[in-house]
C-alpha distance (Angstrom), angle and dihedral (degrees) to the residues before:
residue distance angle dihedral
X1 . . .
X2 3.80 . .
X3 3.60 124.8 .
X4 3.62 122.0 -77.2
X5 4.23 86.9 10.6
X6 4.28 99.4 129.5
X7 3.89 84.2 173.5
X8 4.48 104.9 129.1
X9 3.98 88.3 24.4
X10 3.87 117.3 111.9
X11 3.99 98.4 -98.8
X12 3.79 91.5 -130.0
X13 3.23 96.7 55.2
X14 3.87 109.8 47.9
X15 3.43 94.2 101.5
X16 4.05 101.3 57.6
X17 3.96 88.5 45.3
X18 3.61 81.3 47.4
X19 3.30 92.8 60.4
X20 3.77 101.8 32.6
X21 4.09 93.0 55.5
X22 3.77 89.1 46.3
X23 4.08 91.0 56.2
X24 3.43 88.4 39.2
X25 4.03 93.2 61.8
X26 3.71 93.1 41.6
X27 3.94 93.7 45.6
X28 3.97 113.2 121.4
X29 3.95 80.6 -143.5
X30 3.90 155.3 -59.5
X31 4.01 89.1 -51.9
X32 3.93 83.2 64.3
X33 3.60 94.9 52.9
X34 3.81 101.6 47.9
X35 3.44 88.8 46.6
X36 4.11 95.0 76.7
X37 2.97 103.1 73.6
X38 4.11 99.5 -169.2
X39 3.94 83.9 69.3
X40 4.15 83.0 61.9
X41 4.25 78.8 -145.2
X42 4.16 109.2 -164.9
X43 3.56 143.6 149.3
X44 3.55 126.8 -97.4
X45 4.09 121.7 -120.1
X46 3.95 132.0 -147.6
X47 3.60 111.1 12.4
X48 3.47 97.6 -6.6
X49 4.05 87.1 55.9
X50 3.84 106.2 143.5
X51 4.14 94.6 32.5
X52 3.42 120.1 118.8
X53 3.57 117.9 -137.4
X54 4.03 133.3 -153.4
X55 3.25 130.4 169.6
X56 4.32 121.2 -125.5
X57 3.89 94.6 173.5
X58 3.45 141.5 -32.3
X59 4.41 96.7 -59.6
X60 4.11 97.2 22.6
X61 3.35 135.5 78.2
X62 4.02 140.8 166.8
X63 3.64 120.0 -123.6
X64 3.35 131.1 -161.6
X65 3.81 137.7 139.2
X66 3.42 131.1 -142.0
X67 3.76 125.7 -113.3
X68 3.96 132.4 -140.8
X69 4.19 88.9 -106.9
X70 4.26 87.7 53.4
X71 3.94 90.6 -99.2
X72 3.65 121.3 145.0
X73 3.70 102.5 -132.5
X74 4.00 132.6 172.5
X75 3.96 93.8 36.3
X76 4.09 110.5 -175.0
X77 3.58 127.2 174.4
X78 4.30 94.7 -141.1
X79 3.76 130.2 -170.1
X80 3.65 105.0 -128.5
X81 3.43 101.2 -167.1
């Protein structure tokens, strides 16, 4: 995907994952994150153990994990349902 290209995303909501990955790159870290609560940010369990978790709408969510240098890494816009 390039930059700015919203092509794939669910058209009404562009704007919050807009938003969410831009806060998400200028985050100082995870404590950041879990700290909104709106976002309803969490860690994944089982196999997913390690994924962070936030909620877009009622089917999406981002993805990302979190690397050993505070990076988020491996972001993914996921149907849940």
């Amino acid at each position: 995907m390039t930059r700015g290209d919203t092509g794939g995303l669910p058209p009404a909501q562009v704007g919050k994952i807009t938003a969410m990955v831009s806060f998400l790159s200028a985050a100082p870290g995870i404590e950041a994150v879990q700290r909104l609560a709106v976002w309803r940010a969490h860690q994944l369990t089982g196999d997913r153990r390690g994924t962070w978790s936030l909620v877009v709408n009622r089917n999406w969510r981002l993805t990302f994990r979190v690397n050993d240098a505070n990076e988020i890494v491996d972001l993914d816009l996921e149907d849940y349902h």
